[in-house]
GUZA-129758 format. One record per residue: x, y, z of N, C-alpha, C, O, CB in turn; residue in three letters. Coordinates in steps of 0.1 Angstrom, whole numbers, plus 5000, padded with zeros to 4 digits. Glycine has a CB too. Layout:
<recs>
XYZXYZXYZXYZXYZAla...
</recs>
This chain:
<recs>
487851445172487851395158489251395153490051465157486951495150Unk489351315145490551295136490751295122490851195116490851205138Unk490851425117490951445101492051395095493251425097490851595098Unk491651265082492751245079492851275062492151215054493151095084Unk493851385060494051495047495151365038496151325044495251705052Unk494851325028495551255017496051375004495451464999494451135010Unk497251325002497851454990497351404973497651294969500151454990Unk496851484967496651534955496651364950497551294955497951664949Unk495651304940496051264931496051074937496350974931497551344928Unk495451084951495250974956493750934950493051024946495451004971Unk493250804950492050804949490750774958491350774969492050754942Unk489850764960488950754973487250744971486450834968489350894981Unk487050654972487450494977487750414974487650314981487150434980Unk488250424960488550344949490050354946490350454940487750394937Unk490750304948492350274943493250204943492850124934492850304945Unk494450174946495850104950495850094965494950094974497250194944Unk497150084965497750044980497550184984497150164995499449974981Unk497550284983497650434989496050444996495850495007498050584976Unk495350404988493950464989493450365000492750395009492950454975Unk494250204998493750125006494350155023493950085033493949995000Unk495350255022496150265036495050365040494350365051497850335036Unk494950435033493950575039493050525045493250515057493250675029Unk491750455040490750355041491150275054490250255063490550265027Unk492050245055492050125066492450215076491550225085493049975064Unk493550305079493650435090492150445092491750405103494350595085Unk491350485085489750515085489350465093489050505105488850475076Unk489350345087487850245095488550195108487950195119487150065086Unk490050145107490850125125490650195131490150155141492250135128Unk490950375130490650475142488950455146488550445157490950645137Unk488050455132486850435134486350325149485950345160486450385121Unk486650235144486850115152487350105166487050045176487550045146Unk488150175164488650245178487850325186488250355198489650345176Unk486850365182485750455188486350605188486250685197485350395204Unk487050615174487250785172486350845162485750745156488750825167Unk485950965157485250975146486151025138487251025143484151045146Unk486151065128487251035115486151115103484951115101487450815110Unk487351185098487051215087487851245074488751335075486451285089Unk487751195060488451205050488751345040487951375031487851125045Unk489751395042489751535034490851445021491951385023490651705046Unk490151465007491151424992491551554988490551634987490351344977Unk492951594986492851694982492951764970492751884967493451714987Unk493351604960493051634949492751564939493251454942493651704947Unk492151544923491251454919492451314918493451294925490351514904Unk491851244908492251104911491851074894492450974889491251004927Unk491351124888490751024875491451114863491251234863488551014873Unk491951064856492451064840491451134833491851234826492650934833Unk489851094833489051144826487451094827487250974830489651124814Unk486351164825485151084833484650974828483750914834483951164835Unk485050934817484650844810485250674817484550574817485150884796Unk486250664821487050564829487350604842488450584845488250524823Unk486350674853486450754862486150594872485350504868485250914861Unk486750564884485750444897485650574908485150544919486850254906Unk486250714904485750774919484750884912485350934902487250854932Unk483750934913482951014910482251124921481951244920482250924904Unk482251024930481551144942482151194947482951124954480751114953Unk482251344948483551464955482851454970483651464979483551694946Unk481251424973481351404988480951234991480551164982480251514995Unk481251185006479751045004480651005019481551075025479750884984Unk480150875021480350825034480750655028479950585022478650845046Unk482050605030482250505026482650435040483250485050483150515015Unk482050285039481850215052481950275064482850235072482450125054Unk481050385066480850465080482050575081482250625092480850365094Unk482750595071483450695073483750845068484850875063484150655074Unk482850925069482551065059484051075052485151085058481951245069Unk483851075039485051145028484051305018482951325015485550975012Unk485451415016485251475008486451504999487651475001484551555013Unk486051564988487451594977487151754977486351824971487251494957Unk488351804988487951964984488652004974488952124975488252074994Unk489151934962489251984953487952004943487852054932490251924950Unk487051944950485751984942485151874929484051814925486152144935Unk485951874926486151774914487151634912488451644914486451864904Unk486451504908487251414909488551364898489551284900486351334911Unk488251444886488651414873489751554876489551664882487351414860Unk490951494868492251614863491651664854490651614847493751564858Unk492351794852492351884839493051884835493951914842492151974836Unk493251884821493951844807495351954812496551944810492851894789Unk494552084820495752184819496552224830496152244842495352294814Unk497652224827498352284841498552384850498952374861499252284839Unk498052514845497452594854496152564862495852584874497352704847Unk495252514849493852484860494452364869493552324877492052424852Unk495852294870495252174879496352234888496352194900495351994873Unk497252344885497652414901496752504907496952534919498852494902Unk495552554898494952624906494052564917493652594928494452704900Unk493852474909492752374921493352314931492752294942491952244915Unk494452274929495552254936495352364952494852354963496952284926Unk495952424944495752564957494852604965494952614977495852684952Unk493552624956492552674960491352504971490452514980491852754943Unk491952374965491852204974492352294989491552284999493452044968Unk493752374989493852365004493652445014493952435026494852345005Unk493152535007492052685016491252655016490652735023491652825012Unk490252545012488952475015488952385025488152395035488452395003Unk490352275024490552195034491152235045490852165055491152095031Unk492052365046491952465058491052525066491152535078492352555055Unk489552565058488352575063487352505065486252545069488052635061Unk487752395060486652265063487352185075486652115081486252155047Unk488452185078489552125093488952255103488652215115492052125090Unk488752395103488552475112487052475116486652515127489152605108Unk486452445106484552425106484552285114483552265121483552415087Unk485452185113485252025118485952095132485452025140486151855108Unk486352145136486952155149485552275159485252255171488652235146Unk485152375152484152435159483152305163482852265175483452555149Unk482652245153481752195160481652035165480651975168480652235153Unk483151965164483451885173484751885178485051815188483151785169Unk485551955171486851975180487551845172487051725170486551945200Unk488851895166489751845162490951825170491751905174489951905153Unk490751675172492351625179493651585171494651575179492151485187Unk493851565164494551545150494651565136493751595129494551455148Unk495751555133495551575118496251495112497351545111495751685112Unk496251375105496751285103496951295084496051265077495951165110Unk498351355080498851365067499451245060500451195064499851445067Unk498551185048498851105041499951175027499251175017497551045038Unk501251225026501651265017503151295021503451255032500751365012Unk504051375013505351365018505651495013506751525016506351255014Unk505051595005505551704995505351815009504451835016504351744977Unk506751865009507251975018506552115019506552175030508552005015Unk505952145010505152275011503852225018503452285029504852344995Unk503052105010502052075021501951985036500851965042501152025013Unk503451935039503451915052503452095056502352155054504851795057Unk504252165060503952285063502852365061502652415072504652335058Unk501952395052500652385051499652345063499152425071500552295042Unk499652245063499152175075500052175091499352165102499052015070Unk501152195091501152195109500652325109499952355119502852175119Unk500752405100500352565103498852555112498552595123500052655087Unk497952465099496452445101496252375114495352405122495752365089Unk497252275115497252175128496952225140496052195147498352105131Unk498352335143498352435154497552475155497052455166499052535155Unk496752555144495652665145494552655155494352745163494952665133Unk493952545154493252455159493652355176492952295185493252365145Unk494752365174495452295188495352175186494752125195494852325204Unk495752075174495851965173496951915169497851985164495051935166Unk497151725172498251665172498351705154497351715146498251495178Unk499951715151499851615139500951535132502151555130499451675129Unk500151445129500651295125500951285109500151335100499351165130Unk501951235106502551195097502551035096503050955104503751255098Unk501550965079502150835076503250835065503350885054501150735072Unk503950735076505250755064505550645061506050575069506550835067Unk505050605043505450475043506350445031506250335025504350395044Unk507050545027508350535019509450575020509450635031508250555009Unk510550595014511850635016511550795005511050784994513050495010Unk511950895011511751044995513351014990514351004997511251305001Unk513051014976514151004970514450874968515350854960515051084975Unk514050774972514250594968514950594950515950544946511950484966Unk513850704941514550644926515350684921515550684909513750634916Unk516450774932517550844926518650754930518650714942517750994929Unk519950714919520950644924521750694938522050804942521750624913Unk522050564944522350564956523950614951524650604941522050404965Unk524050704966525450794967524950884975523850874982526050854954Unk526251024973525751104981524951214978524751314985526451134987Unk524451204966523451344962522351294970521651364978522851374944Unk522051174967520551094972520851104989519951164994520450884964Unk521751054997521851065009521851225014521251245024523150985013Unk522251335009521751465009520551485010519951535020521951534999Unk519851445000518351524996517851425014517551475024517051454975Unk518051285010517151275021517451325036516451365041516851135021Unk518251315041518951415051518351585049518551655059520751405048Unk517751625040517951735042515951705041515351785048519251845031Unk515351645036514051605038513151565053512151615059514251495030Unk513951475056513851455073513951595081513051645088515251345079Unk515451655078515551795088514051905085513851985094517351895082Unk513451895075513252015072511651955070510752045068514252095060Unk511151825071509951805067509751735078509251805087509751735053Unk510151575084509551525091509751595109509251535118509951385087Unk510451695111510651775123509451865127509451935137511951855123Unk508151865115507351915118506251825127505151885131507151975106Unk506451705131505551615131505451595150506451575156505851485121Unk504651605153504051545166504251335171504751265181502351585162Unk503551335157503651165159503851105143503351165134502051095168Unk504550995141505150965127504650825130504850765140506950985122Unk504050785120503350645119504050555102503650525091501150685119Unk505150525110505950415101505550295092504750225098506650345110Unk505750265082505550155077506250045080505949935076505350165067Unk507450095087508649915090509749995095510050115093509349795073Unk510149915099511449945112512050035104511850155107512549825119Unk512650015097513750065082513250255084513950355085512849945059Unk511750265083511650385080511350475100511050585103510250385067Unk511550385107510850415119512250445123512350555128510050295127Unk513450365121514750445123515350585115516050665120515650335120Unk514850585104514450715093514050855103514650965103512850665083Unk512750795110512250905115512750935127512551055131511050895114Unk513350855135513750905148514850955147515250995158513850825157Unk515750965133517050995131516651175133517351245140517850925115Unk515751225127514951325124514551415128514851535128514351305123Unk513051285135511951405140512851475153513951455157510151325146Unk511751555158512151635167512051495183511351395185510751795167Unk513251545193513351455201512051485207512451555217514551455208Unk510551495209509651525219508551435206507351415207509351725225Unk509351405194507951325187507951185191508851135196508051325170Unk506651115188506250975189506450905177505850945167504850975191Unk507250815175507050695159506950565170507450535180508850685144Unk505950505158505350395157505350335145505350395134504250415162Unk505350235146505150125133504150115132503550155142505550005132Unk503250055123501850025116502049965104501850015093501050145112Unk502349825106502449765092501849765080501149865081502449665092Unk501549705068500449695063499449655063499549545059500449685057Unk498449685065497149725067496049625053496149625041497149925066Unk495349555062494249495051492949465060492949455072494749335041Unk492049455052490549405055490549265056490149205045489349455044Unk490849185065491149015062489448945058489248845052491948915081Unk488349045063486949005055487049005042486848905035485849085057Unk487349115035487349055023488049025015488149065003486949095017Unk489048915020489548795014489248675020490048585018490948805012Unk488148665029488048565033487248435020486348455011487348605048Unk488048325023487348245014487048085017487948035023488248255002Unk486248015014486247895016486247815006486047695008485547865022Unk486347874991486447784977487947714977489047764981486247904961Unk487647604972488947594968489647614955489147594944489147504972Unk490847664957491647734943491147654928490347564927493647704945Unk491747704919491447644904492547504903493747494905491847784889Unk491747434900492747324890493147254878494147184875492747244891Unk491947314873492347264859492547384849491547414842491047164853Unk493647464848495247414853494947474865494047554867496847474844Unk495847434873496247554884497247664885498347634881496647494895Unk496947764888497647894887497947964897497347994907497047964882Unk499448004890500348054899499848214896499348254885502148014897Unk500048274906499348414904500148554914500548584925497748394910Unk500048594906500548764908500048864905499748884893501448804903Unk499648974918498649054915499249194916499949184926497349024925Unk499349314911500049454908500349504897499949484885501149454912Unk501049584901502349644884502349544878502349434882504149694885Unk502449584870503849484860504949614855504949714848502849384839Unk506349544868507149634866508549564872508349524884506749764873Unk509349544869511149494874511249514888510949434897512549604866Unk511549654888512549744896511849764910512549784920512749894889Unk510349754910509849734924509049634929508849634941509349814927Unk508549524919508149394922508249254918507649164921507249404922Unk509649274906510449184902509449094892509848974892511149114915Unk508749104888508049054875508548984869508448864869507549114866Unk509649064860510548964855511348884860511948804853511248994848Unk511548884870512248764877511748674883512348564886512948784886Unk510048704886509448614885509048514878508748394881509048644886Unk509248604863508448564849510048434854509848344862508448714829Unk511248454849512348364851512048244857511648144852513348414858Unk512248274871512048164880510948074877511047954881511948194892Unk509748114871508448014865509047914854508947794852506948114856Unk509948014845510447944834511147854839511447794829511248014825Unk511647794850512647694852511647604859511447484855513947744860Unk511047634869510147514873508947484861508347374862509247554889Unk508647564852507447544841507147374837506147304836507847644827Unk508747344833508547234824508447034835508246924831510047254812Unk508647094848507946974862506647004861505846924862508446994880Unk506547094860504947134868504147184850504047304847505047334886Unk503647084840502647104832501347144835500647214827502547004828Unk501147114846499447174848499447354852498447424855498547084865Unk500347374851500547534860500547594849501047584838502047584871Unk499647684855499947804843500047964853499148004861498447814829Unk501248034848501248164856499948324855499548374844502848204852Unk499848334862498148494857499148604863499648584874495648494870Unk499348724855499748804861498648904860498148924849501048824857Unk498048974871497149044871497349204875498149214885496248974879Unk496849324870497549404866498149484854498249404845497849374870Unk498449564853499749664846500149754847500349754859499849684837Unk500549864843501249984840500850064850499550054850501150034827Unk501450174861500950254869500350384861499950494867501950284879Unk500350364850499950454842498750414836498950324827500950484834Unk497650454837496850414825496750454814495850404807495850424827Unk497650544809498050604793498750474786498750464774499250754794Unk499150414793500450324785500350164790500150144802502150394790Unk500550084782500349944789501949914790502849944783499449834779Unk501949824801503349764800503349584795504349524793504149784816Unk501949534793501849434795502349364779502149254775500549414802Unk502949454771503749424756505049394759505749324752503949554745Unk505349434769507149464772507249374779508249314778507749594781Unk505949314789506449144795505249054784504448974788506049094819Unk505249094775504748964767505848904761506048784762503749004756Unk506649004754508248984744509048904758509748804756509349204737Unk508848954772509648834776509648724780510548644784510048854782Unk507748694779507348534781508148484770508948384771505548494781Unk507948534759508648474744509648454744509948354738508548544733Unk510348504748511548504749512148384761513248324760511748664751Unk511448364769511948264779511448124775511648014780511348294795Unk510648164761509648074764508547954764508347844758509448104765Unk507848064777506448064779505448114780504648124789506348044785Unk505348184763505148284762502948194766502048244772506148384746Unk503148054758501847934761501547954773500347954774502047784760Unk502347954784502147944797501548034806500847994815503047934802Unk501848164804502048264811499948404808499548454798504048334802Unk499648404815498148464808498548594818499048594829496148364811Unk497848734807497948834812497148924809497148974798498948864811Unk496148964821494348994823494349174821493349244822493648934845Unk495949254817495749394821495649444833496049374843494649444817Unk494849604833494049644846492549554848491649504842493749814844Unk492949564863491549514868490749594875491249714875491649404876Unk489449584884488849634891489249614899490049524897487949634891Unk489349684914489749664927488949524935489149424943489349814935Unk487849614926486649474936486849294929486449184930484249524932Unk487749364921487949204913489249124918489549004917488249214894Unk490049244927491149144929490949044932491348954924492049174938Unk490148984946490248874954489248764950488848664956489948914968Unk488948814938488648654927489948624926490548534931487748664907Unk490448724920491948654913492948574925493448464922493148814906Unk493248634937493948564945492848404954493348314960494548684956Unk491548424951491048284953491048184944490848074947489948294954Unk491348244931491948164919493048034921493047914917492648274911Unk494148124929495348094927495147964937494347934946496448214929Unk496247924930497247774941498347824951498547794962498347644930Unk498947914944500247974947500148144942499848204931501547864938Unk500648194955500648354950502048344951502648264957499948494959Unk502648464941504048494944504348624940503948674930505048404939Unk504948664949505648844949507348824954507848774964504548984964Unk507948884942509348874940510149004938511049034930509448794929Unk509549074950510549244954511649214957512149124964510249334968Unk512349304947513949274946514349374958513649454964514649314928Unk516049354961516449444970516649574962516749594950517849384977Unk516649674973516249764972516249844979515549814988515549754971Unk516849994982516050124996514350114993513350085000516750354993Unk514450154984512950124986512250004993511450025002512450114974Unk512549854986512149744989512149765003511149765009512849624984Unk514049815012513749785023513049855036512949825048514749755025Unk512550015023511850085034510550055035510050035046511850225032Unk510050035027508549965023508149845027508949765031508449935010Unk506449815027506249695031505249725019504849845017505949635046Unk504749595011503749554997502549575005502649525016503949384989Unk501549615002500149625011499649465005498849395012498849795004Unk500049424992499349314983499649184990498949074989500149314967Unk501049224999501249135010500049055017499548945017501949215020Unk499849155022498749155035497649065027497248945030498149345042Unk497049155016496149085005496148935005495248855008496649114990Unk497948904998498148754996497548735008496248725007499748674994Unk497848715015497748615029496748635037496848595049498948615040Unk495548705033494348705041493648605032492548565036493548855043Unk494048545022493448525015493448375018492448295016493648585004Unk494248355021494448185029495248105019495347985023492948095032Unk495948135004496348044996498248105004498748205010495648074976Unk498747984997499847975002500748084995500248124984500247835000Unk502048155000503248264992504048214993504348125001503648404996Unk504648264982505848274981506348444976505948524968506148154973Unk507548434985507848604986509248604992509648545002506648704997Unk510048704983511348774993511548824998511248944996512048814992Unk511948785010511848815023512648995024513848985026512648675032Unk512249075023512549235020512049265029511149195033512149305009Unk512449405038511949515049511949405062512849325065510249595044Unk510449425068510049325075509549205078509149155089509849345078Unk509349155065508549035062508848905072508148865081508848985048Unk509848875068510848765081510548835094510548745102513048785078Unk510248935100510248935110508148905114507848935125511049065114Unk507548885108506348865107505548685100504548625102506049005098Unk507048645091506148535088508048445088509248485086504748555070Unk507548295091508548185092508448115078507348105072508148065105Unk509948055070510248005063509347865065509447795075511548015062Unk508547815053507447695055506347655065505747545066508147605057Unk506147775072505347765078503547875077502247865077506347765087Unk504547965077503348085075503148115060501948125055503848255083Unk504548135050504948135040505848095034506448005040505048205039Unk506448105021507848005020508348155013507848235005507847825007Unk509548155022510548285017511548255015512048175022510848395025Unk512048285008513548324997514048474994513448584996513248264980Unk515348444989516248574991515948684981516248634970517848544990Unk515648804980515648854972516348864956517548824957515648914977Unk516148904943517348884934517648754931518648744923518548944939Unk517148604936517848514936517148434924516748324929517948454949Unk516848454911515348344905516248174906515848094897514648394882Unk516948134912517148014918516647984926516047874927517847984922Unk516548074935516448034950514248054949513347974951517548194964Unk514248134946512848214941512348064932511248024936513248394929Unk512747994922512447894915512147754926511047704926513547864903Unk513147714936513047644946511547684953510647604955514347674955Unk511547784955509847834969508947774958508147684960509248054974Unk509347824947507747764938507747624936506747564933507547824920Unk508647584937508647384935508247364947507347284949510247274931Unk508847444960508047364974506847394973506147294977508447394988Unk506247504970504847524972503847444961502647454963504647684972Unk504347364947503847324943503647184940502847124934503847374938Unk504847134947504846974951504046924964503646814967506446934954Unk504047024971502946964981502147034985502347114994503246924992Unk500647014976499747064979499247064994498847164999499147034970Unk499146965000498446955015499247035021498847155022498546805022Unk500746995027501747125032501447245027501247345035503147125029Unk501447255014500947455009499647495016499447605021500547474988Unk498747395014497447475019497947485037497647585045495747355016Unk498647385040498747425060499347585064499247665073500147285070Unk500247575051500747705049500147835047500747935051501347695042Unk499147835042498347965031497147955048496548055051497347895006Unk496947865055495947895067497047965077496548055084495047745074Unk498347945080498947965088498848125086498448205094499947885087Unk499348155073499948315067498448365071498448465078500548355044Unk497048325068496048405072496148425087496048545091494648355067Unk496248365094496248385107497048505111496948605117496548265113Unk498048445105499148595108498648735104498648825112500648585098Unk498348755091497148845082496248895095496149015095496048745069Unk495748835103494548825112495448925121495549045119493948665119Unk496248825132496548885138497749025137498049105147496748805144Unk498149025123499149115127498449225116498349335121500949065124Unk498049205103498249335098496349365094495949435085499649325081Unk495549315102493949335101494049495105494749555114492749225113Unk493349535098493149735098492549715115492849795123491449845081Unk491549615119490849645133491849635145491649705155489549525137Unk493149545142493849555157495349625154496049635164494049375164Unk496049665142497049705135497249835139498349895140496749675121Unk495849895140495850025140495850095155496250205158494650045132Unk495149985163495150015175496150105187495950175197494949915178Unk497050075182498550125186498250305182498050395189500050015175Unk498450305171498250455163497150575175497250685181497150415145Unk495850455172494750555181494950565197494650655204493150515179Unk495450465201496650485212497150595219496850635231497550455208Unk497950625210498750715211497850845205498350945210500050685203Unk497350865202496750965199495951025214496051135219495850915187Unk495250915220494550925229495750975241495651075248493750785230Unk496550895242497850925253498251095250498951145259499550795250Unk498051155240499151255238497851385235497951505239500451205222Unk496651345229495651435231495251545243494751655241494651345230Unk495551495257495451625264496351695264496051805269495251625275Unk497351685261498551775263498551885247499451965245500251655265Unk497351875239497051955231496052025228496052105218497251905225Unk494752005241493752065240493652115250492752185253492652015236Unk
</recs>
């Protein structure tokens, strides 16, 4: 069996890109013919009233989840939410030692990066005589300015966190060199790109036209998915292309606070402010109306350590979905999809260059669509949770006797 523990504050089965990595590790190892099981360690909801995760136990598409924090909703207070905290991981310590009596634990696969609870767990890992695996799919420390405080912490993060690990399951080369700088010379890293369900975005409608819409699905935020430079580059192709109108779908990683005021003042300001429609938060299950919507997706990640440690899960999204991208080419993208062919990529930071992808993709509709089938295929073969993952349980399988 393979227990895979997510840190505090993730949600399940309901969420972002975090929840959707967890989920797809899931059902891939599943698929793999491993059994699998979900330990949350801690709640996920603001309050029960606007709650999408409710059940602390259940089985989502064949794969048992529980929340040993007991409860899915935070508390208002900060002692009760460290104590639950605490008391999440002596439950999930004895609910990994109860899953090993009676099927035997081969892994332990840590969705999280906080140093006390990687340690935590190899403790538990050992206990048990199991691998354990680390996904690591960001840079720690990305939002502190670059120099050498920031090149410290992370140097001293790697020495002291990722050397605990057996096997490190990368999100892109960027971080795969990260970890081998690191881990212990006897660990395994692998890459595992991002990860999507290419069923459900499969589609055979065709997009909206009257108008047609350019579309963007996430945050609404600068600094890690370039919104506003999006918002820009629309402003310059806007006034060729009259029938377009941009949907930004999404907002604020916060649900306390909207951001979607702060890019309204800048449609206005460019504008278009007429042009530009902006839907909030959405449901999860609603994304892939919205990208069947579109004519043209576009995601405009600026450069970045982050950008270049990272890969967008929304990626994977766009392009299962079969409509044509446009996207800056950041981390590994370029090494996964061809300029005009799979996608149309441009340079990060550039809303020239970024304004150019959107005029090719919207001057030729026939070429865009050969395009948006091409990127699914790629979607298919490279980042589908059923063959993406395969590599991961792999290795698991290769390195499993030498731990039981």
């Amino acid at each position: 069996m393979i227990v895979i523990v997510a840190e505090p504050y993730i949600g399940f089965p309901n969420g972002t890109a975090a929840t959707s990595r967890v989920a797809a590790y899931a059902r891939g190892l599943a698929a793999a013919g491993e059994d699998v099981h979900v330990i949350m360690l801690g709640p996920s909801e603001l309050q029960a009233s606007t709650a999408v995760n409710t059940e602390v136990t259940g089985v989502f598409r064949g794969v048992p989840f529980e929340y040993t924090s007991v409860s899915t909703i935070k508390s208002p207070h900060l002692i009760t939410r460290k104590w639950r905290i605490m008391t999440s991981l002596r439950r999930a310590r004895r609910r990994i030692r109860e899953l090993d009596e009676r099927s035997g634990v081969d892994a332990v696969l840590l969705y999280g990066s906080a140093t006390r609870t990687g340690a935590f767990f190899d403790r538990v890992a050992r206990s048990v005589g199991a691998l354990y695996v680390l996904s690591l799919v960001e840079m720690p420390y990305h939002g502190l300015p670059a120099g050498p405080s920031r090149d410290a912490r992370q140097v001293h993060h790697g020495e002291t966190f990722l050397r605990r690990f057996d096997v490190i399951v990368a999100i892109s080369t960027y971080l795969a060199g990260y970890a081998r700088t690191h881990a212990r010379p006897s660990a395994e890293v692998i890459v595992v790109p991002i990860l999507v369900d290419s069923d459900d975005y499969r589609t055979d409608q065709p997009p909206a036209h009257d108008p047609r819409l350019m579309v963007y699905v996430g945050m609404l935020n600068e600094a890690k998915d370039g919104v506003a430079t999006l918002m820009r580059a629309f402003a310059e192709v806007s006034p060729d292309f009259p029938d377009v109108v941009l949907r930004l779908v999404g907002d604020s990683d916060d649900e306390r606070v909207s951001n979607v005021p702060e890019f309204r003042r800048i449609a206005e300001d460019l504008g278009i402010a007429d042009r530009v429609l902006f839907t909030g938060q959405v449901r999860r299950e609603d994304v892939p109306r919205h990208l069947r919507d579109a004519s043209v997706l576009v995601l405009a990640r600026p450069a970045s350590q982050q950008a270049d440690a990272g890969f967008p899960t929304k990626l994977g999204e766009f392009l299962a979905s079969g409509r044509p991208v446009v996207v800056t080419a950041t981390s590994d993208i370029a090494a996964y999809l061809t300029d005009g062919r799979s996608a149309f990529l441009v340079p990060p930071g550039d809303v020239g260059a970024l304004a150019a992808g959107m005029r090719r993709s919207l001057s030729d509709p026939e070429g865009s669509a050969a395009v948006g089938a091409c990127g699914r295929q790629v979607a298919e073969r490279s980042f589908d949770y059923r063959v993406a993952v395969e590599p991961l349980a792999d290795t698991i399988r290769r390195l499993r006797p030498q731990t039981r």
